[in-house]
Structures are given as C-alpha cells and as structure tokens.
C-alpha positions as CSV (number, residue, x, y, z in Angstrom):
1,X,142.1,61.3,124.5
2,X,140.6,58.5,123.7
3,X,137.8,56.6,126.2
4,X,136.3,53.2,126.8
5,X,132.8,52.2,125.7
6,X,130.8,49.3,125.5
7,X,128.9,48.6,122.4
8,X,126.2,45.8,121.9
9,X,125.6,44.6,118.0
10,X,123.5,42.3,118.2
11,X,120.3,42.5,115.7
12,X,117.7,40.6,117.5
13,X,118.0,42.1,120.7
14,X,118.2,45.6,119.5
15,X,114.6,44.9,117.0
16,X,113.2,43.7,120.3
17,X,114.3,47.0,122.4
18,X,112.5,49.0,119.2
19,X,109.4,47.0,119.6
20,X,108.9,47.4,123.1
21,X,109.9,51.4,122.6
22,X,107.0,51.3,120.3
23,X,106.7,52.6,116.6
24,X,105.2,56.4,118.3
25,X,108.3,56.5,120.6
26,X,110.5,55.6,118.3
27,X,109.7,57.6,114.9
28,X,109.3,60.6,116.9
29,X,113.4,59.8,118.5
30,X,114.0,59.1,114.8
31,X,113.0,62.8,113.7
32,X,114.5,64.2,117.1
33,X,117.7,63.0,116.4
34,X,117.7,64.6,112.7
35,X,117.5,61.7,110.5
36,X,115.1,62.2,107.3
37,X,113.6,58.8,107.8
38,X,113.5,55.4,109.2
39,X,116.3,53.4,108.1
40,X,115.7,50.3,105.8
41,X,117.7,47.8,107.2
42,X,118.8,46.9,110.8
43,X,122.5,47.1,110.0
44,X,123.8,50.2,111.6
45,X,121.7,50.1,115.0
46,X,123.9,49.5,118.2
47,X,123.7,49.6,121.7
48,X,126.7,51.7,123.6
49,X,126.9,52.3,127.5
50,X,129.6,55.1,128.2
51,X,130.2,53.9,131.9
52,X,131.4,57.5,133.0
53,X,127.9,58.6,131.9
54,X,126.1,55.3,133.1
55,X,123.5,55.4,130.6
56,X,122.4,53.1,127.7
57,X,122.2,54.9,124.3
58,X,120.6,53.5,120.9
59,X,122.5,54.6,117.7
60,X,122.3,54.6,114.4
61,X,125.5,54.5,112.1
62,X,125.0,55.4,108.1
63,X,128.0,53.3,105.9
64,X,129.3,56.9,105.3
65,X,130.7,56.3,108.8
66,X,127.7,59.3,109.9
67,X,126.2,58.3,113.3
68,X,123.1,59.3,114.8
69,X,122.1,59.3,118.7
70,X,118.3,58.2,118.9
71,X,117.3,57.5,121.9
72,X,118.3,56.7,125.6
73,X,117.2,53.0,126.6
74,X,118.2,52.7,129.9
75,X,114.7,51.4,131.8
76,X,113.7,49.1,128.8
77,X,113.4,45.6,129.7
78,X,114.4,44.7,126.4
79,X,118.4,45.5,126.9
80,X,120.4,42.8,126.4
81,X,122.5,41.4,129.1
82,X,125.2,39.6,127.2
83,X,126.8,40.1,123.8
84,X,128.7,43.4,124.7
85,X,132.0,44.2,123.7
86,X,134.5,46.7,125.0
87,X,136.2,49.4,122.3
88,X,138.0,52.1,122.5
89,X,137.0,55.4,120.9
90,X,138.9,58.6,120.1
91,X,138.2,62.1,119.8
C-alpha cells in the first residue's frame, strides 16, 4: 500500500540545515546511517516529513536508486518552510 510523503529538494536550504547540524553531528549521522563516507556533491540530499510519523527526516539517495536515512531534523531552525512537494511512495 502505498502512502503520502512530503519531500523538500531544495539545495540551499538543505546545505544550510547541515551547517547548523554541524560537521561533528553530522559525520558521525553519516557513519551511523552506514554510508562509507561523505558524499561529494549535494545532489541526492532531501528533506521528507512522513505526516503519520510527524517527524522531519534528512536523506541521502545514491543514483543507484540506494537511499540512506541520516539524521532526524525536526528542532533545527534551518528547515525550510516552503518548497515541499507531496508524492506518493509504495512498498
């Protein structure tokens, strides 16, 4: 069954949310969530808020389609209030 989400794209808000995380926070949520190392570029980060869950999740998604859950925002300043969009994702 598939469920709603909302995801959030946008590059310059999401390099803001990572520098107030800070580089500590965030390379230690990098080698929690099982990736090898910091990605290079800022092209697979996004922003998703499962509204059954009600929380605000950072991701990371390889172009092999692999995604990785990082880090839970929600209480940063830095998420963005506009730019969300609303998709649909299956099991």
């Amino acid at each position: 069954m598939s469920k709603e989400v909302f995801r959030n794209y946008d590059k310059k808000a999401i390099k803001s949310l990572i520098r107030e995380m800070g580089k500590e926070r965030f390379d230690c949520a990098i080698k929690d969530s099982g990736m090898e190392s910091r990605p290079l570029t800022m092209e697979g980060f996004f922003i998703e808020f499962q509204p059954d869950k009600e929380d605000f999740i950072l991701y990371y998604m390889y172009p092999s389609r692999v995604v990785f859950k990082i880090i839970s925002v929600l209480g940063f300043w830095a998420v963005p209030d506009s730019g969300w969009v609303k998709e649909r994702i299956g099991d």
